[in-house]
C-alpha positions as a printed NumPy array, in Angstrom:
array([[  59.579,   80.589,  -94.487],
       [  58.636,   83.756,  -92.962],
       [  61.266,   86.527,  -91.894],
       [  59.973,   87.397,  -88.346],
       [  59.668,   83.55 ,  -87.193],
       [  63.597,   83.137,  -87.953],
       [  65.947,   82.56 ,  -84.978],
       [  69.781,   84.337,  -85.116],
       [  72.597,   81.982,  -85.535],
       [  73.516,   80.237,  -82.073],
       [  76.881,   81.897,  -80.082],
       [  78.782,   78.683,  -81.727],
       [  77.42 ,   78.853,  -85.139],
       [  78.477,   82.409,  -84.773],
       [  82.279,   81.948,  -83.556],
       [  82.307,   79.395,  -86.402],
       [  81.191,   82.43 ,  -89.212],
       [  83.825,   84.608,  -87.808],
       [  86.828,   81.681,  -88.158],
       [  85.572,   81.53 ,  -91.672],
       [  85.727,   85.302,  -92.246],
       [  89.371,   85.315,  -90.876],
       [  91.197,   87.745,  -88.461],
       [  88.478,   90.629,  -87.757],
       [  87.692,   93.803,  -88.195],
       [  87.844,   92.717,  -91.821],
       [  88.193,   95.846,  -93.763],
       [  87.766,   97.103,  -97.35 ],
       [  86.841,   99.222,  -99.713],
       [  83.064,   99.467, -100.488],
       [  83.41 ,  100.255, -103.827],
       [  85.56 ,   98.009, -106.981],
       [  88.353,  101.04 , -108.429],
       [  86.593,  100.521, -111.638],
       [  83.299,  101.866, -110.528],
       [  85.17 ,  104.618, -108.305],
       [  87.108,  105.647, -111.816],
       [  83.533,  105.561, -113.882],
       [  82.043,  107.563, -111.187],
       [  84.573,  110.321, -111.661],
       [  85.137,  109.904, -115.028],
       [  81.433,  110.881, -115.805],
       [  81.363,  113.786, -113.318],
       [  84.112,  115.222, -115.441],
       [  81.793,  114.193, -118.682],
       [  79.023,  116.02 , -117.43 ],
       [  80.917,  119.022, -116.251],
       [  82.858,  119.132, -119.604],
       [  79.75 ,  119.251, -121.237],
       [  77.801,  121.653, -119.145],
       [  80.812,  123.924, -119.782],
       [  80.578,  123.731, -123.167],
       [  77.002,  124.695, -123.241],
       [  77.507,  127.197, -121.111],
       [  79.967,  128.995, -123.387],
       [  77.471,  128.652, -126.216],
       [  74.927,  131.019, -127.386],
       [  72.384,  128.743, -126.315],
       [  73.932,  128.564, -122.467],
       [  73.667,  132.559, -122.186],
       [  69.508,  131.952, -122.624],
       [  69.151,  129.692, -119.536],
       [  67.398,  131.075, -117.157],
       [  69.849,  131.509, -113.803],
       [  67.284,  129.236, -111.684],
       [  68.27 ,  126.024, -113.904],
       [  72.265,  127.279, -113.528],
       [  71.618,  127.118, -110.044],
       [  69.743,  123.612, -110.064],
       [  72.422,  122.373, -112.352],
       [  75.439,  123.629, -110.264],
       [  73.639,  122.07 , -107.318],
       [  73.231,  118.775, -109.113],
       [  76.755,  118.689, -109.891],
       [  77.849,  119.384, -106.429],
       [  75.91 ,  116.719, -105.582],
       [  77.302,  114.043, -108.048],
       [  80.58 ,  115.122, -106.742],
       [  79.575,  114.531, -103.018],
       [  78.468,  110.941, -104.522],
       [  81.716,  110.106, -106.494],
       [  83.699,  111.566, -103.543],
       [  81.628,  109.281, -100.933],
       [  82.453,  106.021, -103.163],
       [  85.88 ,  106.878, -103.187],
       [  86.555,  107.059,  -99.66 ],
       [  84.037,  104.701,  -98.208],
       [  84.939,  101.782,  -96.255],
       [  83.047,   98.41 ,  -95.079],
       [  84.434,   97.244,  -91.868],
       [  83.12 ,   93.789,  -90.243],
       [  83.618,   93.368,  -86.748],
       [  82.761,   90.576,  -84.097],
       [  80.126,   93.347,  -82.533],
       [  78.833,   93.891,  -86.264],
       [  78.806,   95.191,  -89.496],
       [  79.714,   99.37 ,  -90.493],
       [  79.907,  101.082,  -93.243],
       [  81.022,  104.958,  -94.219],
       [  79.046,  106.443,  -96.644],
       [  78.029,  109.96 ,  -96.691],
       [  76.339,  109.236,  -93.493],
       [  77.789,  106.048,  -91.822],
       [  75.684,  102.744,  -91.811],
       [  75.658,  100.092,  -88.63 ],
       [  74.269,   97.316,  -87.547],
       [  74.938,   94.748,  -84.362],
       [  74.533,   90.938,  -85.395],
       [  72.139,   90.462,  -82.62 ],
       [  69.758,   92.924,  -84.739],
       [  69.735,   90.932,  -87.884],
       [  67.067,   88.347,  -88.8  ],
       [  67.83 ,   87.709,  -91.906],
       [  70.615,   88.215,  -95.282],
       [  70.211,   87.956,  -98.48 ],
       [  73.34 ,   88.305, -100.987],
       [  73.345,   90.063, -104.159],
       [  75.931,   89.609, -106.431],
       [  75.626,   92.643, -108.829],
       [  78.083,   93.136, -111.748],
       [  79.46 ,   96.575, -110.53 ],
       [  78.905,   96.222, -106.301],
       [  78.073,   92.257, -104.153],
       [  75.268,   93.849, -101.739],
       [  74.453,   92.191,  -98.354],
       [  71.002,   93.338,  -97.401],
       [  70.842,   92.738,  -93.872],
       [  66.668,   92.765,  -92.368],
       [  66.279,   93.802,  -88.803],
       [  63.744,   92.521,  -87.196],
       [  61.727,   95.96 ,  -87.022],
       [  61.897,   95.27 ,  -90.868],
       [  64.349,   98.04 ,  -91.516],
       [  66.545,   96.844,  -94.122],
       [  70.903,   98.073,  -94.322],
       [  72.213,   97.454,  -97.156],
       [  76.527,   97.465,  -97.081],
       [  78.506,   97.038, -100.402],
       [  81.869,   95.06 , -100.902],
       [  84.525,   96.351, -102.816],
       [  87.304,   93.392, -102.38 ],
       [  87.573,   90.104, -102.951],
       [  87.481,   89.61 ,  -99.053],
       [  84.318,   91.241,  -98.318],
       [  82.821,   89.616, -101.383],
       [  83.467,   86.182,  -99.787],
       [  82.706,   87.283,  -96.377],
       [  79.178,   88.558,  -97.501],
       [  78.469,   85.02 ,  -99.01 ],
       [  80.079,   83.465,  -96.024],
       [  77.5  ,   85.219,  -93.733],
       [  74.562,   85.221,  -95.956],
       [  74.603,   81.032,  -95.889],
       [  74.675,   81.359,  -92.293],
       [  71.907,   83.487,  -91.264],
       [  69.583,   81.757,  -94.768],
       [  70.358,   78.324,  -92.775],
       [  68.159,   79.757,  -89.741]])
């Protein structure tokens, strides 16, 4: 089967998907709490320990360029763990959205194809425009999860 020759789901097929789904916008987090805690909790592991080594004789030989790249990574990692925290998937009957440190959309009528992943810490729906483009949206919830499965056997049926 190839990914540019496949047709979106008919305006009935789709009216069906979003009875399945339940009342929309459908909303969640985009994260599971337990990878939102992890995420901290090894930001504060990391600073802990770049403290530490900075107190030490052997911190006062670093050369101020890697402080600098190191505070800057840190910052970063905090931007990440903040971002997973607060980010929210949001389904909608014009499409699927998704806040992230820069917010993710896409319109159904632009997706060709979905393909579910079911990853231990995240479920990922990979959605493929049809310019190729993939957008990839994570469920944190139970309801997303299904959702995501929901919508991935509809658009794999085309």
């Amino acid at each position: 089967m190839v990914v540019g020759s496949l047709q979106p789901p008919s305006a009935q097929e789709q009216q069906n998907l979003f009875a399945e789904i339940g009342p929309l916008p459908l909303e969640g987090p985009a994260c599971r709490r337990w990878v939102k805690w992890a995420a901290w909790l090894i930001l504060a592991l990391v600073v802990v320990r770049l403290a530490q080594t900075a107190a030490s004789p052997v911190g006062e030989m670093v050369s101020p360029a890697i402080k600098i790249s190191l505070v800057v990574c840190v910052l970063g990692l905090a931007l990440l763990a903040r971002a997973m925290q607060t980010s929210v998937t949001r389904i909608t009957e014009s499409g699927i959205e998704q806040s992230w440190i820069g917010r993710r959309t896409i319109l159904w009528e632009e997706i060709s194809f979905v393909k579910f992943v079911p990853l231990i810490a995240s479920k990922k729906l990979i959605c493929f425009t049809a310019r190729g483009r993939p957008v990839t949206f994570q469920a944190g919830s139970r309801e997303l999860e299904i959702a995501f499965a929901r919508i991935a056997l509809v658009y794999r049926r085309r």
